[in-house]
C-alpha positions in Angstrom: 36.8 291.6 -85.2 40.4 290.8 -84.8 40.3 290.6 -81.0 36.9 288.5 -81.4 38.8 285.9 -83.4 41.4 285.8 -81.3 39.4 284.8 -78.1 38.0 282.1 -80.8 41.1 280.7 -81.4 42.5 280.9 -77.7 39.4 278.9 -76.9 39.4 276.6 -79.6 43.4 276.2 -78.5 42.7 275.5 -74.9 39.6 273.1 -75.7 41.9 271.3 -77.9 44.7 270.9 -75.6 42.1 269.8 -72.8 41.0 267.4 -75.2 44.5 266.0 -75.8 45.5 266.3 -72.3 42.1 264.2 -71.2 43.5 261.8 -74.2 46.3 261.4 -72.8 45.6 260.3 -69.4 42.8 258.3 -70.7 45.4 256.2 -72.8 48.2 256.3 -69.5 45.2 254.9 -67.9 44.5 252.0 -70.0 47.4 251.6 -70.6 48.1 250.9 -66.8 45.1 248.7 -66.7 46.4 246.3 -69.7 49.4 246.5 -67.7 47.0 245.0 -64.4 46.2 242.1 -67.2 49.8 241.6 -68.2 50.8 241.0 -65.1 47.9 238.8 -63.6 48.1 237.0 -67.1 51.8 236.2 -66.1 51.0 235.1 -62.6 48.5 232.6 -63.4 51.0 231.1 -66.0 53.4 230.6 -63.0 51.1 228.4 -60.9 49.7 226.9 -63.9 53.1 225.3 -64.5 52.3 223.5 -61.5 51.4 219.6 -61.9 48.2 218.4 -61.5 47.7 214.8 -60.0 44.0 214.2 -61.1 43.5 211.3 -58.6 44.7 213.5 -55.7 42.2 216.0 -56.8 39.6 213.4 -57.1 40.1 212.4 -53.4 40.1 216.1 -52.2 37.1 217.7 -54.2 34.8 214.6 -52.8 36.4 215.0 -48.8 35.3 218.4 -49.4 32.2 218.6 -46.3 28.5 220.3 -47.0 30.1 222.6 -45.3 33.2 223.8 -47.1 35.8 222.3 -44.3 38.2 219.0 -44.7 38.3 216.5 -42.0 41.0 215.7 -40.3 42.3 219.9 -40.5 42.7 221.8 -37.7 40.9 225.1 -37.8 40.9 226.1 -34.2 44.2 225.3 -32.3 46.6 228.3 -32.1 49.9 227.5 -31.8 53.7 228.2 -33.5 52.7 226.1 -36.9 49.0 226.6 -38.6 47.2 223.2 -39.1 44.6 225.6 -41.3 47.0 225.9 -43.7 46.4 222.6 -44.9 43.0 223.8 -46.3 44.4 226.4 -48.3 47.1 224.2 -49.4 44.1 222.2 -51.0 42.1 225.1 -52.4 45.7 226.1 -54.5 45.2 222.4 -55.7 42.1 222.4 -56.2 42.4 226.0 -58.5 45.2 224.6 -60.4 43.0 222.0 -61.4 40.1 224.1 -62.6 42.0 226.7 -64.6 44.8 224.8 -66.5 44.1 223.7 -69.8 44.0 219.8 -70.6 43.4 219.2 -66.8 40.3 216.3 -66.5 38.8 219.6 -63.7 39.3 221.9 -66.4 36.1 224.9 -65.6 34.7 222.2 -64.1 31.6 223.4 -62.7 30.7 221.6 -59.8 34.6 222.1 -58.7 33.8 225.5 -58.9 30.9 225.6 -56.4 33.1 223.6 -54.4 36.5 226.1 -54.4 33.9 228.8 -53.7 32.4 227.0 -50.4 35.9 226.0 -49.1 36.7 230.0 -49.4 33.0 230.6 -47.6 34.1 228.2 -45.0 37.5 229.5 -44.6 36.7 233.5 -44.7 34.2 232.7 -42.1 36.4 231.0 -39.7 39.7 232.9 -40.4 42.0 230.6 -38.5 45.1 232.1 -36.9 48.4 230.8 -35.4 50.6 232.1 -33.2 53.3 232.7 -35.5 52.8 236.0 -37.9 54.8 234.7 -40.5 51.9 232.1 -41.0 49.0 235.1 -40.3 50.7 237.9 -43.1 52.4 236.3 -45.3 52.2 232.2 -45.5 48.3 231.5 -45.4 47.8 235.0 -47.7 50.1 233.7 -50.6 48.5 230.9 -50.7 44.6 232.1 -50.0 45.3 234.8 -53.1 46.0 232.0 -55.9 42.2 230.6 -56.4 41.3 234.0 -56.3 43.5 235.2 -59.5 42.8 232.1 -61.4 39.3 232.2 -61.3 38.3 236.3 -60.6 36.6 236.4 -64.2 34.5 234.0 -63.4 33.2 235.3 -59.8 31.2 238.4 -59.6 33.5 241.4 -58.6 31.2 242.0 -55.2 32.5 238.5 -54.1 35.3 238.6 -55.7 36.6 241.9 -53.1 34.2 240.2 -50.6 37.0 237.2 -50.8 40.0 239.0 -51.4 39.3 241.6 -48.1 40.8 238.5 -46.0 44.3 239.5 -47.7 45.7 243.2 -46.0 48.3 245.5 -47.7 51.0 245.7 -45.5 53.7 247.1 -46.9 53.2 250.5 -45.0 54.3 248.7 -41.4 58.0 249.3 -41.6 58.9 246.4 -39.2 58.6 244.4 -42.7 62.4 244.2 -43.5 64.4 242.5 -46.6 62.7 238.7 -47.3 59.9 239.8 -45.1 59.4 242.8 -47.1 59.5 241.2 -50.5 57.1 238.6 -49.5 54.0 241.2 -47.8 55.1 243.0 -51.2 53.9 240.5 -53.6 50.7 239.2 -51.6 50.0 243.1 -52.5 50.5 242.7 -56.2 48.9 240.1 -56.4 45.7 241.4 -54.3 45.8 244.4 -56.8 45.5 241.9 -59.8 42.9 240.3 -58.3 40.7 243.5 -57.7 42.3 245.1 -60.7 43.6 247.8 -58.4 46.6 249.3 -60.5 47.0 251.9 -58.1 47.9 248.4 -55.4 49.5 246.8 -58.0 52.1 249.8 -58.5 52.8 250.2 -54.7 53.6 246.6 -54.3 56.6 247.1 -57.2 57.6 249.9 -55.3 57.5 248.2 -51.7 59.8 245.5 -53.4 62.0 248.3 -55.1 62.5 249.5 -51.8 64.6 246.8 -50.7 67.8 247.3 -53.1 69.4 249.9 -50.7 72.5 249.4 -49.0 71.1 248.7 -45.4 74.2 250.6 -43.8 73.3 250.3 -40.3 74.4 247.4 -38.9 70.9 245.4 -37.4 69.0 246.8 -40.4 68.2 244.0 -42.6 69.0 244.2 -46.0 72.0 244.4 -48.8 74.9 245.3 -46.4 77.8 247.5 -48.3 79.8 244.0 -49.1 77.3 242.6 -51.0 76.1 240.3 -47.9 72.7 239.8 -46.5 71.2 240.4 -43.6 68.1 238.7 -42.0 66.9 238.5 -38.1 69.4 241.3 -36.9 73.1 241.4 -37.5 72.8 237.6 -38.7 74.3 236.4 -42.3 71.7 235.0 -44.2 73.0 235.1 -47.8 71.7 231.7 -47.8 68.1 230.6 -47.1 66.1 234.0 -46.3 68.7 235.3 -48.7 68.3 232.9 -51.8 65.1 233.2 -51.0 64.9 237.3 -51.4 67.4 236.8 -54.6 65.3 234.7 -56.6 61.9 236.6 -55.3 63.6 239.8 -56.7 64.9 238.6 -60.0 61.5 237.1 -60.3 59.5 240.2 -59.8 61.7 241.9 -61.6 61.1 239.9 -64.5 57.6 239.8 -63.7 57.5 243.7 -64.1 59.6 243.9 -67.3 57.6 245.7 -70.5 55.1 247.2 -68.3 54.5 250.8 -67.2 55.2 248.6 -63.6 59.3 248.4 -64.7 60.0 252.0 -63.6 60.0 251.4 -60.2 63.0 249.5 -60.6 65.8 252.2 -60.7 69.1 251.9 -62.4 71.0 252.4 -58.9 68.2 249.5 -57.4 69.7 247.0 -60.3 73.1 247.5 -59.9 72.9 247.3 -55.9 70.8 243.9 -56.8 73.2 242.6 -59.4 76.1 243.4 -56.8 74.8 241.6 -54.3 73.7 238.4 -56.8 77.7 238.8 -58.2 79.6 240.0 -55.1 77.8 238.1 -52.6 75.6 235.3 -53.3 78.3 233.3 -56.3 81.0 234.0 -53.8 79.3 232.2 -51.0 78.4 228.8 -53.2 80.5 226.6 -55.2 78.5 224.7 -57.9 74.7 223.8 -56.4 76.2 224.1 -52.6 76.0 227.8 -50.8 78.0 227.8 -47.7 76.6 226.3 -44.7 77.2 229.4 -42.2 75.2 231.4 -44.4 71.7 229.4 -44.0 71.2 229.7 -40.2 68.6 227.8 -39.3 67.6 226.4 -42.4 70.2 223.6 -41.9 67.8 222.1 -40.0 65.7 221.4 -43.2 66.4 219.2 -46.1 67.5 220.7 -49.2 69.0 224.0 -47.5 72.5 224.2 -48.9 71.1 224.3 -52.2 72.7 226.8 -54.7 70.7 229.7 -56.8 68.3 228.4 -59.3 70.1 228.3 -63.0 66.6 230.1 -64.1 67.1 233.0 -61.6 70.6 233.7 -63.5 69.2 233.1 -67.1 66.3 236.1 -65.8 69.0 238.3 -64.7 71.1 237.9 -68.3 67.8 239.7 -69.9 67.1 241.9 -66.3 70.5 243.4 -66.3 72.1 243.0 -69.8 75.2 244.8 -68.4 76.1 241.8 -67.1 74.7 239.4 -68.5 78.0 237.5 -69.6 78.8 237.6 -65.5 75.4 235.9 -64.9 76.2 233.3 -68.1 79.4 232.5 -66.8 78.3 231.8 -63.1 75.1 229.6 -64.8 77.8 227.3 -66.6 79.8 226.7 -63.6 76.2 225.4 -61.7 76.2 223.1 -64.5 79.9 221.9 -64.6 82.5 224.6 -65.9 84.8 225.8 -63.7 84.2 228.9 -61.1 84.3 232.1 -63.4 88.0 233.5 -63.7 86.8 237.1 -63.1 85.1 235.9 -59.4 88.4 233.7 -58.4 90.3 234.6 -55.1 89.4 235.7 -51.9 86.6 238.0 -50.6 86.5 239.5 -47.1 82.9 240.4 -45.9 83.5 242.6 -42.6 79.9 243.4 -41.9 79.3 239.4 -41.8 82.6 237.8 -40.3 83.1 235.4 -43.1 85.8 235.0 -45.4 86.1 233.1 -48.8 88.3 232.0 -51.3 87.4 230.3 -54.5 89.6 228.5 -57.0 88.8 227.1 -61.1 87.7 223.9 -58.5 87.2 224.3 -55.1 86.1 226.6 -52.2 87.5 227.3 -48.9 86.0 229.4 -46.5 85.6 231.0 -42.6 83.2 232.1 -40.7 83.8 234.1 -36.8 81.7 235.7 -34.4 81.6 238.9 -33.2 79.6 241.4 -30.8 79.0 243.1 -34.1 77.1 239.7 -35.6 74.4 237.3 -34.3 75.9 234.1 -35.1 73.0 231.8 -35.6 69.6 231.2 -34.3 67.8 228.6 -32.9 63.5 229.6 -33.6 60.4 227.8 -34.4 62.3 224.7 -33.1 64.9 224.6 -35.7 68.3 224.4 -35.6 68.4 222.6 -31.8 72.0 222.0 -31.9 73.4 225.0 -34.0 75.9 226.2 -30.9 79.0 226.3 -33.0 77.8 227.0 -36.2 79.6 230.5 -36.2 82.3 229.6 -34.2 85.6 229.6 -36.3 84.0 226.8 -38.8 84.8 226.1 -42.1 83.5 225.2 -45.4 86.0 222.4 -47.5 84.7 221.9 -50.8 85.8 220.0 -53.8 82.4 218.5 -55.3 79.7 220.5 -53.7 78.0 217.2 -52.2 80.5 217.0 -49.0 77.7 218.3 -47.1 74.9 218.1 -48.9 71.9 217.0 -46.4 74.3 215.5 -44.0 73.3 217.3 -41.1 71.1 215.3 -39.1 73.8 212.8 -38.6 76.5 215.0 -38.1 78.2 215.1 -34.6 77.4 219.0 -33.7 80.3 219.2 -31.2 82.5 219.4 -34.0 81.5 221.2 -36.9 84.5 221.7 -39.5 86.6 224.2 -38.0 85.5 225.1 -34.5 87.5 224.5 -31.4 84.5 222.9 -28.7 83.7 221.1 -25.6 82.8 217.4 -27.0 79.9 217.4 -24.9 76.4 217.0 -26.8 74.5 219.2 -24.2 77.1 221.8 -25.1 76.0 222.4 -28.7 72.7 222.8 -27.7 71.1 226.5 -29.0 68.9 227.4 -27.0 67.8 230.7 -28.9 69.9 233.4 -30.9 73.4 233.4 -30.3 75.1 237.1 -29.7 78.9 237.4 -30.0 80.8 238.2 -27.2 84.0 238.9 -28.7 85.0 242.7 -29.7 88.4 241.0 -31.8 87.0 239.4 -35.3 88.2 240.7 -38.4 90.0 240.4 -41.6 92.3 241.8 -44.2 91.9 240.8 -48.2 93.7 241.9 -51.3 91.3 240.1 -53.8 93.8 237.7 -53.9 94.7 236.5 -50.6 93.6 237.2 -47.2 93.2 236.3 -43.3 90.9 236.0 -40.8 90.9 236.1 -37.0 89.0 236.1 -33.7 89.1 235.9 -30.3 87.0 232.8 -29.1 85.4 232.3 -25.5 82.4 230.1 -25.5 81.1 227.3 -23.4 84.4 227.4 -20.9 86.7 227.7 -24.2 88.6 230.1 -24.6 91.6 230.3 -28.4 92.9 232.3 -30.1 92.1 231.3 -33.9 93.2 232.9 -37.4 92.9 231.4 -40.9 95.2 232.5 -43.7 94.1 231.4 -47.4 96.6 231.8 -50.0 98.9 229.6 -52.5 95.4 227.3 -53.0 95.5 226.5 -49.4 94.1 227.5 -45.8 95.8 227.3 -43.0 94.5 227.3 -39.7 96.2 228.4 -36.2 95.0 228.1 -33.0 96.5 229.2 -29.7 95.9 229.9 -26.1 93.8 226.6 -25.9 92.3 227.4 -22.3 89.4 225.5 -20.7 88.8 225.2 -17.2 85.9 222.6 -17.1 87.1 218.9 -17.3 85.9 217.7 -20.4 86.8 216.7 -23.6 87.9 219.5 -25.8 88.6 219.2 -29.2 89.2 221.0 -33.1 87.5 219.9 -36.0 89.1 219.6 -39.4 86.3 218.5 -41.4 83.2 216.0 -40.7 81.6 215.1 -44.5 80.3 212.1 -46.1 83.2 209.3 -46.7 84.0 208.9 -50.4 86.5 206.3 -51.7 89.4 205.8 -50.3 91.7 207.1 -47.4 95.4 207.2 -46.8 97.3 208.4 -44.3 101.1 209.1 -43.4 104.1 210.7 -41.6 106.5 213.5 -42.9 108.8 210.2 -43.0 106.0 208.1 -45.2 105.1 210.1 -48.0 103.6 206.6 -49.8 101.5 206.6 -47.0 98.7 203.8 -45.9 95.2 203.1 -46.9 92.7 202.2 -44.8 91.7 198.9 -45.6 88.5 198.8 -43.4 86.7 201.5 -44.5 85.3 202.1 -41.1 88.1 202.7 -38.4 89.5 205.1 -35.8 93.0 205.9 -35.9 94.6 208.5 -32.6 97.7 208.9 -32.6 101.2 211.9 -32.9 102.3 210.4 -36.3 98.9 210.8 -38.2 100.9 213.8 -39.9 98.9 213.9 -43.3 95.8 212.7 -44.8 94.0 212.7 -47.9 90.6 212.0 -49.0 87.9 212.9 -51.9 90.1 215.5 -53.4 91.6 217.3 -50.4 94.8 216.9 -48.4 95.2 217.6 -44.7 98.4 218.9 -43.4 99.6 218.9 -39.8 104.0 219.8 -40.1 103.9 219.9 -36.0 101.8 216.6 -35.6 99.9 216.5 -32.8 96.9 214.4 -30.9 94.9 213.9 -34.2 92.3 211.2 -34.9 91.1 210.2 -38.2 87.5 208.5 -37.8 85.2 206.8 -40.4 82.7 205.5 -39.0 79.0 205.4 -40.4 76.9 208.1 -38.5 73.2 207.7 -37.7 70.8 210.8 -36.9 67.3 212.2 -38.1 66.0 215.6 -38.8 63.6 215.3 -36.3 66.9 215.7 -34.1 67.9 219.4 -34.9 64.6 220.8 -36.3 61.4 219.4 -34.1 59.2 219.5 -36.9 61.3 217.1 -38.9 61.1 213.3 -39.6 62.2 211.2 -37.1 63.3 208.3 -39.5 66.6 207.4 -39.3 69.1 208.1 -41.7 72.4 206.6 -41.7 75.7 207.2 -43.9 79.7 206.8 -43.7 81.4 209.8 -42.7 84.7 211.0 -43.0 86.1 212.8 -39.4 89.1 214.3 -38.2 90.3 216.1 -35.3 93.0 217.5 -33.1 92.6 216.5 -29.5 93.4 219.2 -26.8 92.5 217.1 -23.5 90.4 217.6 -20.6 92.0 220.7 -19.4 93.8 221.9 -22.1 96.1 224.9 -21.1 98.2 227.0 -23.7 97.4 224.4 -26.3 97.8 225.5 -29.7 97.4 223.5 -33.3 98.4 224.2 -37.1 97.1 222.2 -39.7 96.3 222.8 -43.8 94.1 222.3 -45.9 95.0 221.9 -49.2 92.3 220.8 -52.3 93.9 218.2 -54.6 92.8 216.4 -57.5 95.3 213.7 -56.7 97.3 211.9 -53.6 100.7 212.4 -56.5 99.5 215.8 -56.2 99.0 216.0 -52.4 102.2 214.8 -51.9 104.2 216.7 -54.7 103.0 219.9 -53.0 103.3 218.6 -49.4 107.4 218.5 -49.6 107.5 222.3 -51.4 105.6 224.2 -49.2 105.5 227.7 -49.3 103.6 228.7 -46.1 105.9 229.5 -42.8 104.7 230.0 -39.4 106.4 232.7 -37.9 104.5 233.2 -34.3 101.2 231.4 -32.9 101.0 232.1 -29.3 98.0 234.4 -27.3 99.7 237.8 -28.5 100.7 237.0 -32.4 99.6 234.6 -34.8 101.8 235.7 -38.0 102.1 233.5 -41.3 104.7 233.8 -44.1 103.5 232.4 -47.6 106.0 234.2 -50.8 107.1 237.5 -50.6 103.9 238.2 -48.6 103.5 238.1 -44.4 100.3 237.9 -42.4 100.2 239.1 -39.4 97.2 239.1 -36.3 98.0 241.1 -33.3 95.9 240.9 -30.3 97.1 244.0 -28.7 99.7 246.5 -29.0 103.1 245.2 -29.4 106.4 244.1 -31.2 106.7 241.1 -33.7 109.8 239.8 -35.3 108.7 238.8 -38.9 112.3 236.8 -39.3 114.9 238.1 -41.7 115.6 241.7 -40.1 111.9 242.4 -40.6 110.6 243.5 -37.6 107.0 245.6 -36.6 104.9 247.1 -34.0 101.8 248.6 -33.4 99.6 250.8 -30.9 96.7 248.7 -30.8 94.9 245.3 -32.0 95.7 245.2 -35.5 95.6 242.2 -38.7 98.0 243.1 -41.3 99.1 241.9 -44.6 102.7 243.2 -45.7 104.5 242.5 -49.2 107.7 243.1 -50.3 107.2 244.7 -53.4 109.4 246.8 -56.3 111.7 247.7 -54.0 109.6 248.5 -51.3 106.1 247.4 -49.1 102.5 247.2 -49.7 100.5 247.9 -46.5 96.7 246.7 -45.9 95.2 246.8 -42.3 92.3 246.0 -40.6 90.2 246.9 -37.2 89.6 243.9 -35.6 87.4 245.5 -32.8 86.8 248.6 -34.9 86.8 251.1 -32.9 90.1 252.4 -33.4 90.4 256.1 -35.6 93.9 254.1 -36.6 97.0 252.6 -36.0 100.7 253.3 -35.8 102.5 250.8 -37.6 106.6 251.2 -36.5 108.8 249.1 -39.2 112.2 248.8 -38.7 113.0 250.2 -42.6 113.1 253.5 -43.8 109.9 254.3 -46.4 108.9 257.2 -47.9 104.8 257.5 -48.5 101.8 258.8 -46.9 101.9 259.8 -43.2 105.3 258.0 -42.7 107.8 259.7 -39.8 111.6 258.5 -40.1 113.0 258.2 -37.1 116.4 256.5 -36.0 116.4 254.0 -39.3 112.3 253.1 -38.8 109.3 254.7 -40.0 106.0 255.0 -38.3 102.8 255.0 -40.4 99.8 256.6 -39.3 97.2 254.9 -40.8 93.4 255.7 -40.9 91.1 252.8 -40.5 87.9 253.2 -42.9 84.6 254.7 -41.7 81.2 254.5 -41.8 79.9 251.6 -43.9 83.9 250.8 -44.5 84.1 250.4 -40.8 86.2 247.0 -40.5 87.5 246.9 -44.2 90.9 247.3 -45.2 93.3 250.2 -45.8 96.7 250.4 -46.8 99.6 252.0 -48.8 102.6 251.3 -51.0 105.9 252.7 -49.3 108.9 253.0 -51.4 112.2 252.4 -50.1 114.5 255.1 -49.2 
């Protein structure tokens, strides 16, 4: 009797628990499923905040053909753009139109009929172009938004009859960082429109799978400094970049208070918050991002654009860690100054670039490397992107100096690089590969420098750019071309604001330029300040101040742009180095200012000091602090009793310090284990040898993804 209730009960028991367990997933499942509503509900809110122009739709519901098919569009041709697009450009319309509320097509029935022929016409043709961007991801996106706007109100046999157009690609791992992200959502949103939850979840996850630290260098991705890569080794923090961050922040967002949200790790948010913090708001100033982080997207209007204020107010909620961080940097897009906690300067080594930000300005560098692809030159854009990479710089004060200005800019002399002023020279033909091993830098937060070894177009310098004291100044040296041709080094090339003046070392009052258009040349052009920023040059030189207006059109650097001209005063300076320069050299500063009184104040107590520019050493004093860029093994005298050398390339920042030296290196061609540094002091610390009243450091260079980052030591005086 006993052992017959007990088989009761242990049956009873294990019905129950099947019971619950069968519960239980059937509640995870609905669960999931009103999760598939959630987030379809909160996509069709997002294109439903689109406009709708009623007269527009009008004209394009009634050019609709018996068919399904606009005249006038393209369905056939094959080639780099996709004319078809056009008709699913009008179907998104044309669904806007029939599912928002208050619209005059609002579940208007006949525009219904005709948003279903258009998609009969369209499945049955499938147009294609030669570019895959257009085949997986462009025409999908926009193929998929009728779809999820209108899929209660078309059977479900039509509705996956429509929707088998759009493939789920995120299983090809060719699909890399932007490219990812976008095949990632076309799959969300296919899942929402079939209420697949099972597609829905793998397209959070395809996206999750981005924010990684891409360590290998020609992975695309987050890169270790909080840079990012798009189209190999190429800096694209800008553009495909801006485009991933506010994708990401987006789905994220998108995801948030669903069973969706867990595929968003906590390591995935911080890598993403890094990159946003660390990377992104140290390449912009107020609504500009730097222009050597957009690549080709400088060929379009609106590139240099900063993050969207509502990306940063998503990631306050997304990541509430840091949500005073994301605050911060919001108020300085709408006027405060740069956030205190971000200010200084920021060496990225997997990308070449350096920056330096102050309360209200930003100064930057970018190089080349055989470690970086410069720029690139596809699809027609970017035609005369040569030099973008080449030792240019960014000079900003308002944020607007470049600000759409590149079709009439004169691409032999982007700020900062040292060219041949030939127009045919700054033609890119297609990607541009570094040939140069030397390119690197060394950054305490603080301060830093930045160097490489230039030898492009017949041009060959040796260039380094030290930012410190609120400054940057630039050295060249070993000027060396052999064809006979103007070659010159641009200071800066922006739009022309107010006034200009311009002086001696003798003629501190200096004189304005009463024409506002006008060329000046000359050996006693020995400062110059306009809109906010002062230009230095204590050794003169061959310098000509232009400002001129400058007329150009898009269609000129990107062949798919307009060809109407655009015309606007520009500000231009540069150093002259001849026809044949050889052993040239320049040194000039830059140095943000809200005033000329100010300019001038700081113009007579300067702190920087040249100490050596020539083809072996380019060295810099500013303070208690030395910079120092060797190009190959060798001595340096650093100037009072302060001498060094090394075993190999090396750039190196030394400070005299409580009553001893602070050490930070740098590979420049990394592929050095270390380096030997001799100093003609006696130290004790870490891997130092005294020897006959020096010491030798053995210092190890960083590995792995540290590989071209800085290392260093304090050593304490003996």
């Amino acid at each position: 009797m006993v052992r017959r209730l007990f088989i009761i009960i242990s049956i009873w028991q294990s019905v129950t628990t099947s019971c619950i367990t069968v519960v239980g997933q059937q509640k995870k499942i609905q669960t999931v499923r009103d999760d598939v509503g959630i987030i379809s509900q909160r996509l069709a809110e997002d294109y439903l905040r689109e406009r709708v122009d009623e007269i527009r739709i009008k004209e394009t519901m009634e050019s609709l053909r018996a068919d399904g098919s606009w005249a006038g569009t393209d369905y056939t041709s094959v080639s780099n753009d996709f004319p078809a697009g056009e008709h699913l450009k009008k179907l998104r319309l044309l669904a806007i139109a029939y599912a928002k509320s208050g619209s005059a097509f609002y579940r208007n029935d006949r525009l219904k009929q005709k948003i279903l022929l258009a998609y009969d016409y369209y499945l049955g043709k499938k147009p294609k172009s030669r570019n895959w961007w257009f085949n997986e991801i462009g025409a999908p996106q926009d193929y998929l938004v009728g779809l999820l706007l209108m899929k209660a109100e078309i059977p479900e046999r039509d509705l996956r009859y429509y929707s088998s157009y759009v493939n789920d690609l995120t299983d090809n791992p060719a699909h890399r960082g932007m490219n990812r992200v976008w095949v990632s959502a076309i799959t969300i949103t296919k899942g929402c429109v079939e209420n697949n939850e099972k597609l829905v979840d793998k397209g959070f996850r395809s996206v999750a799978s981005t924010l990684i630290i891409a360590e290998e260098q020609g992975i695309e991705g987050i890169k270790i400094d909080n840079s990012f890569h798009q189209h190999r080794p190429q800096l694209y923090s800008g553009g495909y970049g801006m485009g991933f961050a506010e994708s990401i922040a987006s789905i994220m967002a998108l995801s948030s208070n669903t069973s969706f949200n867990k595929a968003f790790s906590v390591e995935n948010k911080k890598i993403f918050s890094d990159m946003l913090l660390y990377g992104h708001q140290l390449l912009s100033y107020k609504d500009a991002v730097d222009f050597g982080t957009i690549g080709r997207n400088i060929s379009r209007p609106g590139a240099i654009r900063s993050i969207d204020p509502v990306v940063l107010e998503k990631m306050a909620i997304n990541d509430r860690s840091r949500s005073n961080d994301f605050t911060a940097w919001k108020g300085h897009l709408e006027g405060a100054d740069f956030p205190p906690s971000f200010q200084g300067n920021r060496y990225f080594w997997k990308s070449d670039i350096m920056t330096y930000h102050g309360p209200d300005y930003y100064l930057s560098a970018k190089v080349i490397s055989t470690r970086t692809n410069g720029t690139e030159m596809l699809n027609g854009e970017n035609l005369k992107g040569y030099n973008l990479p080449l030792g240019t710089t960014n000079i900003l004060r308002t944020g607007q100096e470049y600000k759409d200005i590149f079709p009439i800019w004169d691409w032999t002399r982007v700020p900062g690089s040292t060219a041949v002023m030939n127009q045919s020279a700054a033609v890119l033909p297609w990607y541009l590969f570094g040939s140069n091993e030397f390119a690197g830098g060394i950054s305490d937060g603080k301060v830093g420098a930045i160097a490489y070894q230039h030898s492009y177009n017949g041009v060959q310098a040796k260039k380094a750019y030290f930012f410190a004291d609120g400054k940057m100044l630039c050295l060249g040296a070993a000027i060396n071309a052999i064809r006979t041709q103007q070659v010159a080094t641009s200071v800066n090339q922006c739009y022309l604001v107010g006034e200009t003046t311009y002086g001696s070392e003798a003629d501190l009052t200096g004189v304005k330029l009463n024409d506002s258009l006008k060329t000046i040349t000359g050996n006693k052009l020995q400062w110059i300040y306009h809109d906010g920023v002062g230009y230095s040059f204590p050794n003169g030189g061959n310098i000509t101040l232009k400002t001129a207006v400058q007329t150009g059109s898009w269609n000129s650097i990107n062949a798919s742009g307009s060809k109407e001209l655009i015309s606007r005063p520009v500000f231009s300076l540069w150093l002259n180095h001849g026809t044949s320069p050889r052993d040239d050299s320049y040194y000039y500063i830059v140095s943000p200012e809200h005033s000329l009184e100010g300019f001038r104040e700081k113009a007579l107590h300067q702190k920087f000091m040249v100490i050596h520019n020539d083809k072996n050493v380019q060295a810099v004093k500013c303070g208690e602090k030395y910079f120092v860029v060797m190009y190959k093994q060798g001595r340096v005298d650093l100037g009072n009793g302060l001498k060094l050398s090394c075993d190999g390339p090396v750039i190196l920042m030394l400070e005299e310090k409580d009553n001893g030296y602070q050490f930070l290196l740098s590979d420049p061609i990394q592929q050095q284990e270390g380096s030997n540094i001799t100093i003609n002091k006696l130290l004790n610390g870490p891997d130092a040898v005294q020897e006959n009243g020096s010491t030798t450091i053995a210092f190890k260079f960083p590995k792995g993804g540290g590989l071209g980052n800085s290392a260093g030591n304090y050593y304490k005086s003996k």
